[in-house]
Backbone as CSV, one residue per row, in Angstrom:
resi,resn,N_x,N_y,N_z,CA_x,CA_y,CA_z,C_x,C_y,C_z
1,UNK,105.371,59.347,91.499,105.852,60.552,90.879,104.679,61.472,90.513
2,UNK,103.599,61.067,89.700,103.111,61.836,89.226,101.964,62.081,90.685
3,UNK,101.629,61.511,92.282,100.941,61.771,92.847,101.505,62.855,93.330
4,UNK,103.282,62.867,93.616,103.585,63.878,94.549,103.663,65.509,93.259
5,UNK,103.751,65.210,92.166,103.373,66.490,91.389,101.774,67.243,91.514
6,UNK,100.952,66.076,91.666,99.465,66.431,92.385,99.712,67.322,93.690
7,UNK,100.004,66.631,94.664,99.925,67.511,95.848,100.758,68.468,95.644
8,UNK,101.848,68.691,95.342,102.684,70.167,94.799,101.535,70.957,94.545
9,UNK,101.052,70.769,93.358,99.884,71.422,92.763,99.202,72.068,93.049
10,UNK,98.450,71.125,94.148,97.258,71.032,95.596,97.900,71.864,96.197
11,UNK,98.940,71.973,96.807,99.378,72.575,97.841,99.750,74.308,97.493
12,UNK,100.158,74.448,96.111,100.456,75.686,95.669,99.096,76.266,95.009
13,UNK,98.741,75.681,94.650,96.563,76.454,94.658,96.290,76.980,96.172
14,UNK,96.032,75.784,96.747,95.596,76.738,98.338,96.605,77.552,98.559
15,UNK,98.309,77.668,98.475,98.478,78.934,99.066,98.290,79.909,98.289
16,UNK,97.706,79.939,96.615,97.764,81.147,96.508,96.535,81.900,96.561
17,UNK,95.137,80.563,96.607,94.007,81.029,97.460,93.777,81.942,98.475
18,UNK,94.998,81.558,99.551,94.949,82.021,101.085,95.552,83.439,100.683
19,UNK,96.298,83.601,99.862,97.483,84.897,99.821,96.422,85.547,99.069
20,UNK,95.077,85.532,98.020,94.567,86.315,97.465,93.367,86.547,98.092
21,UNK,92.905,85.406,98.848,92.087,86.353,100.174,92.466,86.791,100.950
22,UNK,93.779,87.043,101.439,94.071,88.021,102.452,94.389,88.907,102.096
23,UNK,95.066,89.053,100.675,95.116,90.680,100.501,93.678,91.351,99.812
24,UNK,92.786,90.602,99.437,91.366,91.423,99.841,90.753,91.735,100.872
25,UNK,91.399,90.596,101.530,90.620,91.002,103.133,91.206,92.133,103.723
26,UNK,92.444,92.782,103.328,92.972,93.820,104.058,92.159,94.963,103.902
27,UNK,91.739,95.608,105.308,91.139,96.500,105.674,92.081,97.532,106.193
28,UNK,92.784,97.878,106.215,93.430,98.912,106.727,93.770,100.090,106.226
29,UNK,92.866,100.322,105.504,92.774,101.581,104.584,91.848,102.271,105.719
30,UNK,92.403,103.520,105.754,91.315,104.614,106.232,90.601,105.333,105.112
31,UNK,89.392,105.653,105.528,88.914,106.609,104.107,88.376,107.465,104.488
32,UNK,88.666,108.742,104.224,88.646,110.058,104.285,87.470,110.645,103.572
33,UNK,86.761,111.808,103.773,85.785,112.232,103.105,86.253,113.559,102.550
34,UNK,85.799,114.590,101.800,86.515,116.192,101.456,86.692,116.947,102.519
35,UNK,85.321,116.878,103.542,85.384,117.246,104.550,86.188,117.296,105.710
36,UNK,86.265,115.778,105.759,87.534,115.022,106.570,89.197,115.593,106.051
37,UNK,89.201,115.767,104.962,90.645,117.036,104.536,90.698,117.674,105.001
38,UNK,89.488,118.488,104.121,89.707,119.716,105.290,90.084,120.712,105.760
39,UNK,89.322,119.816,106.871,89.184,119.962,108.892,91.015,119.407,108.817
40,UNK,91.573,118.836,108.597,92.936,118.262,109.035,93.791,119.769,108.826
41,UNK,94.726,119.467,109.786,95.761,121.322,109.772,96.720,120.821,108.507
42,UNK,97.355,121.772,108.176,98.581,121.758,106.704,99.184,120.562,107.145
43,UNK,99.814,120.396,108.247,100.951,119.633,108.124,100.364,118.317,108.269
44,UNK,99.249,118.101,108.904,98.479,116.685,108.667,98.023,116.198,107.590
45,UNK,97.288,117.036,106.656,96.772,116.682,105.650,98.497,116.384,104.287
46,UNK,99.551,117.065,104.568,100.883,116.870,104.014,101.691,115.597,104.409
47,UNK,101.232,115.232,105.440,101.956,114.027,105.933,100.999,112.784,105.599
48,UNK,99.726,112.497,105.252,98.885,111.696,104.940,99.009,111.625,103.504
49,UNK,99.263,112.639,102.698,99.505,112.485,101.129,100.710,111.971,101.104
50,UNK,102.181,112.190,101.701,103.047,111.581,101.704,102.987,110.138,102.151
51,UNK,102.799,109.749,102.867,102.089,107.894,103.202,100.988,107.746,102.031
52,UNK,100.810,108.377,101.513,99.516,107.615,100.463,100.553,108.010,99.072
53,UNK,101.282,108.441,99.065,102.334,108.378,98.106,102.757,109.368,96.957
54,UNK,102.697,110.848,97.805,102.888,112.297,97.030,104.124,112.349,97.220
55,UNK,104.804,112.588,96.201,106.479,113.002,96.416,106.800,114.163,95.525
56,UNK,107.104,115.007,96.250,107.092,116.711,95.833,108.385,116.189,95.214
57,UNK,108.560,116.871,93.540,109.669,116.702,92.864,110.527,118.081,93.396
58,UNK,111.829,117.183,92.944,112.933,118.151,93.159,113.052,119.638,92.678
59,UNK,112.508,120.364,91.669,112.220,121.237,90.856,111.486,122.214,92.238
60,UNK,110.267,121.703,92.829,109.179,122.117,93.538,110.461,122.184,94.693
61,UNK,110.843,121.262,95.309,111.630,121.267,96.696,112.577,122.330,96.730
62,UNK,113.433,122.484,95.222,114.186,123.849,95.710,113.657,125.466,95.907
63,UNK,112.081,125.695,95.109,111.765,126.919,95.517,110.940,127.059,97.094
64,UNK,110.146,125.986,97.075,109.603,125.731,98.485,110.102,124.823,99.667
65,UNK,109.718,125.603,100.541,110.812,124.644,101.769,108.658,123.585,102.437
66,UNK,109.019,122.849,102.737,108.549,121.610,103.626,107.367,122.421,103.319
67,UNK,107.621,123.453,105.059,106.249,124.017,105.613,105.417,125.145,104.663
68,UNK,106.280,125.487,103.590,105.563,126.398,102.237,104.509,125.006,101.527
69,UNK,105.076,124.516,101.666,104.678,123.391,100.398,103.238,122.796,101.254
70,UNK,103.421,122.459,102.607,102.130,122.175,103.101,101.046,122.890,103.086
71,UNK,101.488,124.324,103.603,100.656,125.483,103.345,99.929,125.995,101.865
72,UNK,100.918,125.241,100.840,100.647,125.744,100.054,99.455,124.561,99.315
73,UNK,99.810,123.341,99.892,98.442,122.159,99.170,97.184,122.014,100.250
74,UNK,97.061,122.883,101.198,96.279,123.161,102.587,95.364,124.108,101.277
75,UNK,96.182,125.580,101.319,95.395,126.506,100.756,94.558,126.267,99.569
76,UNK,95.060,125.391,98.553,94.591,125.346,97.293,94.169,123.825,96.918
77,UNK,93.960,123.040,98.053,93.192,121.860,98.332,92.369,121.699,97.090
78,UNK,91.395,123.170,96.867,90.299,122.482,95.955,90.959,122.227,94.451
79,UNK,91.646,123.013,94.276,92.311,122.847,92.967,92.757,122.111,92.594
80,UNK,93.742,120.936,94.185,94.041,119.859,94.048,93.379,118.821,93.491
């Protein structure tokens, strides 16, 4: 009894070893420089903040449509 509570043990340490080096090991971040902004056109640099997790509130969505709203965090980038 008390060996197979050991290996339980054993066995749930290494996986959570393996699960916390792999999510350090994840590399799949791109990283961008100011520059690297940018150079990107409105609707690229709008679609990369949305995957990195910008969500234009509803308030903002009814006076501006999509392509205002890109144009409009393109233009005023630095302020951003």
């Amino acid at each position: 009894m008390y060996k197979s509570r050991r290996i339980i043990a054993f066995l749930l340490s290494l996986m959570l070893i393996v699960l916390t080096s792999a999510a350090c090991a994840n590399k799949d971040e791109d990283l961008y420089t100011k520059a690297d902004l940018e150079a990107m056109d409105a609707h690229e640099l709008y679609e990369l903040l949305k995957k990195n997790g910008l969500e234009a509130g509803a308030d903002i969505k009814e006076i501006l449509s999509d392509k205002q709203l890109e144009e409009y965090i393109k233009e005023d980038f630095d302020c951003l």
